[in-house]
TIKE-184514 format. One line per 2 residues: their letters; for each residue x, y, z of C-alpha. Coordinates in Angstrom, 3 decimals, always signed. Last residue first. Layout:
! residues N
A = X,Y,Z  ... $
! end
This chain:
! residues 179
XX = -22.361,-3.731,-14.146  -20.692,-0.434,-13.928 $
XX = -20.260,+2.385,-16.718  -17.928,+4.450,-18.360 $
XX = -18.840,+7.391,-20.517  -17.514,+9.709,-18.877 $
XX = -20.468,+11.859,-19.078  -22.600,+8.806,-18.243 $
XX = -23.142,+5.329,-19.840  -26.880,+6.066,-20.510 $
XX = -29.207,+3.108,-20.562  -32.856,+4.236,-21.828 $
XX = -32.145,+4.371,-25.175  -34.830,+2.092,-26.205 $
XX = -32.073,-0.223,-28.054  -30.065,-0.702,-24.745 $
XX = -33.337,-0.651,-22.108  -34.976,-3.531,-24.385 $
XX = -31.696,-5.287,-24.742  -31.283,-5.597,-20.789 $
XX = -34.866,-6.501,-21.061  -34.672,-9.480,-23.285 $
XX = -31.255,-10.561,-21.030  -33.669,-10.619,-18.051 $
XX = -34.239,-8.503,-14.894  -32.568,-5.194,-16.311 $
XX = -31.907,-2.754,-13.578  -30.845,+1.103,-14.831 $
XX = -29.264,+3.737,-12.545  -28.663,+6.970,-13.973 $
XX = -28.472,+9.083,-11.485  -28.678,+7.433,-7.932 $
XX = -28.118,+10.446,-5.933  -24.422,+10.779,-7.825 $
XX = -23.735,+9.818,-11.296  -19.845,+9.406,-12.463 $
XX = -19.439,+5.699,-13.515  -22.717,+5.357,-14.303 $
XX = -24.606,+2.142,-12.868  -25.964,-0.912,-15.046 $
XX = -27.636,-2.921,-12.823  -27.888,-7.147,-13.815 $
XX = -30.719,-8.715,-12.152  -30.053,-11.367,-13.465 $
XX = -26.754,-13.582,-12.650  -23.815,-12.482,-14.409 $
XX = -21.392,-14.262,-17.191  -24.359,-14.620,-19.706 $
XX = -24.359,-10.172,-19.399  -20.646,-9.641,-20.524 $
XX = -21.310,-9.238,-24.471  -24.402,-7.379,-23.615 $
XX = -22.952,-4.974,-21.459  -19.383,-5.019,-23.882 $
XX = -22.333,-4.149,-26.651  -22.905,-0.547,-24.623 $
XX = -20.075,+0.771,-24.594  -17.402,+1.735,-22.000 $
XX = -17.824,-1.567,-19.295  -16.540,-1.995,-15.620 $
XX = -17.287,-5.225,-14.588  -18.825,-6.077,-11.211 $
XX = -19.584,-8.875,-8.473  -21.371,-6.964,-5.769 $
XX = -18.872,-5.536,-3.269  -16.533,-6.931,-0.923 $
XX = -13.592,-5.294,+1.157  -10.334,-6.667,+1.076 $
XX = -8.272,-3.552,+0.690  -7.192,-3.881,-2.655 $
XX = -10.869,-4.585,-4.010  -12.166,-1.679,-1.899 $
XX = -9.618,+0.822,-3.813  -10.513,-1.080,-7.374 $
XX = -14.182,-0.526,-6.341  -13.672,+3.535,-5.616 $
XX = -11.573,+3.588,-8.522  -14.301,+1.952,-10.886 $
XX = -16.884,+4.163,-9.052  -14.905,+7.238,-10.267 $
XX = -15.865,+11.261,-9.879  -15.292,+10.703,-5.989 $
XX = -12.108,+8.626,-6.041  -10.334,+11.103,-8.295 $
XX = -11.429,+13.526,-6.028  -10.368,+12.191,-3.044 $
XX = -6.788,+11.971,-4.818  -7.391,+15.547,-6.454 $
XX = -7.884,+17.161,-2.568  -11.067,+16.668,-0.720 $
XX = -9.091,+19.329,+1.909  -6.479,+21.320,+0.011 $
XX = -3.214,+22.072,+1.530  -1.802,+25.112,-1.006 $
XX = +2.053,+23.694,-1.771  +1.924,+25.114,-5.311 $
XX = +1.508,+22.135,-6.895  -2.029,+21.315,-4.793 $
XX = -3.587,+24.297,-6.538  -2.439,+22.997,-9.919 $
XX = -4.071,+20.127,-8.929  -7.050,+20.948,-7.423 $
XX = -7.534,+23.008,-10.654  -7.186,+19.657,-12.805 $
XX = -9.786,+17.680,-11.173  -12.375,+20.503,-10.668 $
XX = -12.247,+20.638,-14.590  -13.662,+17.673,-15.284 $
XX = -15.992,+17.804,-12.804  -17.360,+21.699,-13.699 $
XX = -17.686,+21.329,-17.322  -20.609,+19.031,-16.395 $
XX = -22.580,+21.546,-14.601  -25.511,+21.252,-15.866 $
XX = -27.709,+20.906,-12.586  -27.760,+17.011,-12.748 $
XX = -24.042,+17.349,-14.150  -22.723,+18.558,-10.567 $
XX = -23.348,+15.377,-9.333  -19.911,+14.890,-8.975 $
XX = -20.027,+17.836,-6.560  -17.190,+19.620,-5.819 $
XX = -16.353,+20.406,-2.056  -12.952,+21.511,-2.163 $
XX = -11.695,+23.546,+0.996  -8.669,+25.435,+0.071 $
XX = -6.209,+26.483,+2.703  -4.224,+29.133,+3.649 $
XX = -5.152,+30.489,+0.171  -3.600,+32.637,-3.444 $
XX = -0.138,+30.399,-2.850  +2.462,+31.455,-5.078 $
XX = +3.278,+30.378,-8.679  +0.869,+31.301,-11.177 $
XX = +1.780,+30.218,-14.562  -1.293,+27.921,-15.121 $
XX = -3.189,+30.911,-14.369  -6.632,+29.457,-12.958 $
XX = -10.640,+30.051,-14.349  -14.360,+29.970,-12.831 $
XX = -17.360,+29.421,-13.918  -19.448,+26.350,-12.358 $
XX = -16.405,+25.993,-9.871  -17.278,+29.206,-7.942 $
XX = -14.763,+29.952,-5.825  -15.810,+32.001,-2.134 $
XX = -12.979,+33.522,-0.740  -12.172,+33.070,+3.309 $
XX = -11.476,+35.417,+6.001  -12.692,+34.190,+8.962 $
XX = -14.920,+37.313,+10.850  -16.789,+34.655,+12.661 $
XX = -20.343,+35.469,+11.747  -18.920,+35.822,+8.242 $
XX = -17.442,+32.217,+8.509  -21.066,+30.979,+10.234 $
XX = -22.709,+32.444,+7.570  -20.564,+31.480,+4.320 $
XX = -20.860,+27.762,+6.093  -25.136,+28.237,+6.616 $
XX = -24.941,+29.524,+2.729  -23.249,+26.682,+1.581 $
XX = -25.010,+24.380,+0.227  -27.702,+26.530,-1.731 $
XX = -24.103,+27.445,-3.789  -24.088,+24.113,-5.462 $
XX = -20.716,+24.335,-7.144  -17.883,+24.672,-4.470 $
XX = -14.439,+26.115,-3.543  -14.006,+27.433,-0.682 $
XX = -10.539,+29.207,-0.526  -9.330,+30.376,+3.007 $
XX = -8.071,+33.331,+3.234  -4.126,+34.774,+2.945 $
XX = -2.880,+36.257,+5.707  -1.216,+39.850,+5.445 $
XX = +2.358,+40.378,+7.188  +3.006,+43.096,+9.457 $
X = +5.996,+44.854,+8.900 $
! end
């Protein structure tokens, strides 16, 4: 009895991406399934393993191209897959630390690396409330962006409240920010 071997599972959201990966797989007859995380669904239930391997390679900027239900969601999928003993490459930990600049400065904090002097903020009055203790320029930086997203720099407390009461400050679709 000749047992069947399960594919590889790709699972990604910008499909323009991929294409040379799908091509070289193809090209070398790997089996692999292609998961879509901009639509997709899981059985909670589901107990045995559906890949070899799953290769996860959500974006956080996903929400640039409306795909905001897509990070979220990545994060509990790569979970379930990871329960049922599936390795998974960018697993929920790298994850985690992808769709979070707090984490990634907490993780650099506890291993002694430096970063610009920052607070982590989730409305906009804590940025104003916390501004005297910083030196200007002050950036405010969503906690989930990606290619620079959202990035505001305010070069005086008067312009800090300018970009708050213009709207132009957006605290991200998290809504958690960086100073």
């Amino acid at each position: 009895m000749r047992l069947k071997r399960l594919p590889i599972g790709i699972y990604f959201e910008h499909p323009d991406w991929f294409r040379p990966l799908f091509a070289e797989l193809d090209l070398r007859g790997t089996a692999y399934t292609k998961i879509d995380a901009t639509c997709h669904s899981y059985d909670v239930t589901a107990r045995t393993k559906e890949y070899a391997l799953l290769f996860n390679r959500m974006s956080a900027s996903a929400f640039l191209r409306g795909n905001e239900q897509a990070v979220f969601y990545a994060r509990d999928f790569l979970a379930h897959i990871e329960s049922l003993g599936t390795r998974v490459i960018n697993g929920r930990e790298a994850f985690a630390l992808e769709i979070s600049k707090a984490a990634q400065l907490s993780l650099l904090h506890s291993l002694g690396v430096p970063f610009p002097r920052s607070r982590v903020i989730n409305c906009l009055e804590e940025a104003k409330r916390i501004a005297p203790k910083f030196d200007f320029p002050l950036v405010i930086k969503p906690n989930i962006g990606g290619r620079g997203a959202g990035i505001v720099r305010a070069n005086s407390p008067s312009e800090l409240e300018e970009a708050i009461t213009s709207g132009q400050i957006n605290l991200g679709i998290d809504h958690t920010a960086l100073v």
